[in-house]
C-alpha positions in Angstrom: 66.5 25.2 20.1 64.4 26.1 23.1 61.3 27.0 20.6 62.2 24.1 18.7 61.6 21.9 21.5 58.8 23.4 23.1 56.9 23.4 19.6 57.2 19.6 19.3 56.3 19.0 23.1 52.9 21.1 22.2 52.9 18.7 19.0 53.0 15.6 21.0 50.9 17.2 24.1 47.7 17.7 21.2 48.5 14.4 19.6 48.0 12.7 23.1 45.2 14.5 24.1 43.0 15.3 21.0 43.1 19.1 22.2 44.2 21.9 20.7 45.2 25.6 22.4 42.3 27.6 21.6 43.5 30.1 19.4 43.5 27.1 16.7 40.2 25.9 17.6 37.4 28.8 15.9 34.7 27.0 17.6 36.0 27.5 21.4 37.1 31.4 20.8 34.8 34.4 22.5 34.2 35.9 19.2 31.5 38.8 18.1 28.8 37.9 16.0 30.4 39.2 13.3 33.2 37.0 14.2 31.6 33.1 13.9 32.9 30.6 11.1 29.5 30.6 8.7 28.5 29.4 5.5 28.2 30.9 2.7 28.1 28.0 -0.1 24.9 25.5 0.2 26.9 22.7 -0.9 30.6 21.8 -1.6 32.3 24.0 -4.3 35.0 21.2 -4.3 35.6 17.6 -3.8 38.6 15.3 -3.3 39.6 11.5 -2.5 39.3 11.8 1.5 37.8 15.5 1.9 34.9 18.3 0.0 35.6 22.1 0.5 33.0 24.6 1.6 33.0 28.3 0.9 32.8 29.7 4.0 33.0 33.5 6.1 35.3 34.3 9.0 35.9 37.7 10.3 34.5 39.0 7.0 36.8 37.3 5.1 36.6 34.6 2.5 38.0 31.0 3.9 37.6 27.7 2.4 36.7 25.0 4.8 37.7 21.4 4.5 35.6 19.0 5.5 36.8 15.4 5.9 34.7 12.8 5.4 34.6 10.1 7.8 32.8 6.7 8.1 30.6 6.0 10.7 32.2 3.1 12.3 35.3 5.0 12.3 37.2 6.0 15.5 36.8 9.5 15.3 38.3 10.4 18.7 41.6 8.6 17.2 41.3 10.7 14.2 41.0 13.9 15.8 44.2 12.9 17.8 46.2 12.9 14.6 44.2 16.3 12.9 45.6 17.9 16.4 49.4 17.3 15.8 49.1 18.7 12.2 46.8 21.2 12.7 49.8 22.6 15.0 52.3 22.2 12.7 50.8 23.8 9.9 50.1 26.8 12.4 53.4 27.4 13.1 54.4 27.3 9.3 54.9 30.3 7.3 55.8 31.1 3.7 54.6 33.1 0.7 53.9 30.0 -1.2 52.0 27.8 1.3 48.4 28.4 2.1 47.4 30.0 5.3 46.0 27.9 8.1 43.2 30.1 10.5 42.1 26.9 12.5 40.1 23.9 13.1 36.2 24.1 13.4 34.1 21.1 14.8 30.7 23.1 14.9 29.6 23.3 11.4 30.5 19.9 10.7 32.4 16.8 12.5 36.2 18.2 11.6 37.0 20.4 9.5 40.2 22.3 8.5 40.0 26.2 7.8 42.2 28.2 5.4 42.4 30.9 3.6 39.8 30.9 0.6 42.1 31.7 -2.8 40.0 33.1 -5.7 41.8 31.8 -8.5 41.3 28.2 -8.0 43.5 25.3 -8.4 46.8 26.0 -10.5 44.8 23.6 -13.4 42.1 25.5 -13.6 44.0 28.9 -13.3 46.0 27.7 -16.3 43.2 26.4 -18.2 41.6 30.5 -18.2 45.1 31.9 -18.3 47.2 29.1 -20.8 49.6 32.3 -21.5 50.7 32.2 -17.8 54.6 31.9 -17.2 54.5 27.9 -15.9 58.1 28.0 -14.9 57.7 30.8 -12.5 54.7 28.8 -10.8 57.1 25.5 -11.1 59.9 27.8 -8.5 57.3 28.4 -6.6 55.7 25.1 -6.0 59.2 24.3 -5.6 60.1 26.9 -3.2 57.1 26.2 -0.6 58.2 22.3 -1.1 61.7 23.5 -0.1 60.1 25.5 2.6 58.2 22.2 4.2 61.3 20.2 3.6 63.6 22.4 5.7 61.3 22.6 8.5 61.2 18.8 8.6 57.6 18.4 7.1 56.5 16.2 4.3 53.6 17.2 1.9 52.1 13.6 1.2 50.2 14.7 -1.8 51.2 16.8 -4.2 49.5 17.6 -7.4 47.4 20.1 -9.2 44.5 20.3 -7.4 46.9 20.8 -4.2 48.1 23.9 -5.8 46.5 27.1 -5.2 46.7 30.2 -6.5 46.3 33.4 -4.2 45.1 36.7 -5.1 48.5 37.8 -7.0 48.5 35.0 -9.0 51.0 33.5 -6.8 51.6 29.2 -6.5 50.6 28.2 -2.8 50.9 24.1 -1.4 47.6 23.1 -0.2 46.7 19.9 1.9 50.2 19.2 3.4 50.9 17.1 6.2 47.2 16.3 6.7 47.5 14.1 4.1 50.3 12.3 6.5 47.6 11.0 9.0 45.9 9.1 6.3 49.0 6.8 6.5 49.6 6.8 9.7 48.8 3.2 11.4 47.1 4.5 14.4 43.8 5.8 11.4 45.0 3.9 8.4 41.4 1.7 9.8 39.2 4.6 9.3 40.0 6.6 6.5 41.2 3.5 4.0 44.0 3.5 1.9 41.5 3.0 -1.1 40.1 6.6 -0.1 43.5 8.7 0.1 44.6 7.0 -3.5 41.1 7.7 -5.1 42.1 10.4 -7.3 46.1 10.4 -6.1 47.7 7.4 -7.7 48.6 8.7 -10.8 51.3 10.8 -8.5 52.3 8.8 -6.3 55.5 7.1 -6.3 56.2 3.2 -6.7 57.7 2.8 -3.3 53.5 3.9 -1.9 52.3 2.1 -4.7 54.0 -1.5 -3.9 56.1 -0.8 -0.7 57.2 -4.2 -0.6 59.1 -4.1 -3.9 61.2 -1.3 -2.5 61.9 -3.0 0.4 59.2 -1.2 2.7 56.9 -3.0 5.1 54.4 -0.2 4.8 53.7 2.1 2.4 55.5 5.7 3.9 55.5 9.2 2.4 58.7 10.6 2.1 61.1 13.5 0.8 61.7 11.2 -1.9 57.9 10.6 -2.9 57.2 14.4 -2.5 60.0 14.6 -5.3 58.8 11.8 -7.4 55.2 13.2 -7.0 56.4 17.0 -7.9 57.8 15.8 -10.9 54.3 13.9 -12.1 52.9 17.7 -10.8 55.3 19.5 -13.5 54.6 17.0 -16.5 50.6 18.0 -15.4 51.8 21.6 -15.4 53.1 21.6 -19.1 50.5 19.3 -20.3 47.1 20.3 -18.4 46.2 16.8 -18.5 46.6 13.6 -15.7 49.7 11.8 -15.5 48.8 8.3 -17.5 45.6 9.8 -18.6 45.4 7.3 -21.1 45.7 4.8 -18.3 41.9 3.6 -16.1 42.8 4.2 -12.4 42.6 0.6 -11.4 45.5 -0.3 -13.6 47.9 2.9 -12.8 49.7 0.9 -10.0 50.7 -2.1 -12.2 52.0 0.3 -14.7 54.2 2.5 -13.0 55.5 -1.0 -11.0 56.8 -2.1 -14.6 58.3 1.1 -15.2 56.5 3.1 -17.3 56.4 7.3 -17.0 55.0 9.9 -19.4 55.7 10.4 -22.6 57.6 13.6 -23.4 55.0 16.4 -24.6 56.4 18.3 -27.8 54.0 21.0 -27.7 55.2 22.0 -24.4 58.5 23.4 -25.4 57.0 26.7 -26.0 55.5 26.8 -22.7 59.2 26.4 -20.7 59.6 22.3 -20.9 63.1 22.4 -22.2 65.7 19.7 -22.5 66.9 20.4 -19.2 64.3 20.7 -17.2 62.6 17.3 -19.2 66.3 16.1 -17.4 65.4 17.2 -14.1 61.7 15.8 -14.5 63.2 12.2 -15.2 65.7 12.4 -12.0 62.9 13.2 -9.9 60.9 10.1 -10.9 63.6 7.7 -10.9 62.0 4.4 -9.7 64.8 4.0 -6.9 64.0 6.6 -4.3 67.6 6.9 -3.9 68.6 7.7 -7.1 66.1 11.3 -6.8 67.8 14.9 -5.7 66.2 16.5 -2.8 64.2 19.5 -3.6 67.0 22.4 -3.1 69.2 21.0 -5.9 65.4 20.8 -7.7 64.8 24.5 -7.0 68.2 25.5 -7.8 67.9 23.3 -11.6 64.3 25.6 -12.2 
């Protein structure tokens, strides 16, 4: 209880502040030369709706840099407020299937998040070179970090493919939790846009984010329930290596989901591990009333 408590008083202390103990922060540690955050890609080796990844070097080792981008008018000072209180909760989190955090660097660019670099990509385009892999093993594992995050009172905010790594052992690691969170949080919602964080996320993102006032929701919130609801868009993407609604443009995602309409089931996948009852579990878990979804242990435990 007492670490409990002193963890989310060092939580709030960074969110008030915009300061971070330096162990987190790689650009205010006395480091050797051999020691500094580098470069070692000349441009982004990936891109996303808010954020592009570098390929960088720290302490001879490979790490991926996140760089977010942010608009020039924006209030970056605010920003960095909110980067601070996650950045320390993601230090403090620890589990085989969530990626590493090493720190925050503001020297290379404006902010930037720094993880462990994992050389097998994102779990799509690990499947797409290895379509033989066992997908409900990586499903349990997705499942299990989710579980992980859950239990320790942290929400992921965008799950999907390209939020799932894979590590050196061919492991499933979450990527991109909780950061995600500031990017609906009021206090920044005015300078990185709502139209940024869904550019390449609505197609799993639940209704209740999509049209928060038809749920009953002033504001659109994440939530265990839209992890859940997201996860199960993430495991119909698994089996199929295709988009949820890929047949659907972007702009017109929102209005379909709204009226009700989920994937179709894939018939091919049965081979691959999408059996009757986990094509069950997949339809609980994107009920359209939030309520009406399982949390993720009874999830985990059903895979």
């Amino acid at each position: 209880k007492l670490h409990t408590r002193l963890f989310h008083t060092l939580r709030k202390l960074c969110r008030q502040l915009g300061k971070l103990p330096t162990q987190y922060d790689l650009s205010k540690r006395e480091l050797g030369p051999d020691d500094v955050l580098s470069l070692v890609s000349k441009e982004a080796v990936a891109w996303g709706g808010f954020a592009n990844v570098w390929l960088g070097q720290y302490k001879k080792q490979q790490v991926a840099i996140k760089v977010f981008r942010i608009p020039e008018h924006a209030d970056v000072h605010t920003i960095e407020k909110s980067y601070c209180r996650e950045a320390v909760l993601w230090r403090h989190l620890s589990h085989p299937n969530v990626t590493p955090f090493i720190g925050i660097d503001n020297n290379l660019f404006t902010l930037a998040v720094v993880s462990r670099w994992m050389p097998n990509g994102s779990i799509n385009a690990y499947l797409k070179a290895s379509p033989s892999s066992n997908r409900p093993r990586l499903l349990v594992e997705i499942a299990q970090g989710l579980e992980y995050l859950h239990s320790n009172g942290v929400l992921h905010g965008n799950v999907k493919g390209s939020n799932v790594l894979i590590d050196d052992e061919f492991h499933a690691c979450l990527a991109d939790f909780g950061l995600s969170e500031v990017s609906y949080d009021p206090n920044t919602a005015n300078a990185i846009s709502m139209s940024s964080v869904c550019n390449g996320s609505v197609r799993w993102m639940a209704p209740e984010l999509l049209v928060p006032e038809e749920a009953g929701f002033e504001h659109a919130r994440t939530s265990p329930e839209t992890d859940i609801y997201s996860l199960s868009m993430l495991m119909w993407e698994v089996f199929t290596g295709r988009m949820p609604f890929y047949r659907v443009h972007d702009a017109r995602v929102s209005i379909f989901v709204d009226r009700g309409n989920r994937p179709e089931r894939p018939a091919a996948a049965t081979t691959l591990g999408l059996s009757d009852e986990v094509w069950a579990l997949m339809e609980t878990c994107w009920c359209t009333d939030h309520r009406k979804r399982p949390r993720i242990r009874p999830v985990l435990h059903a895979l």
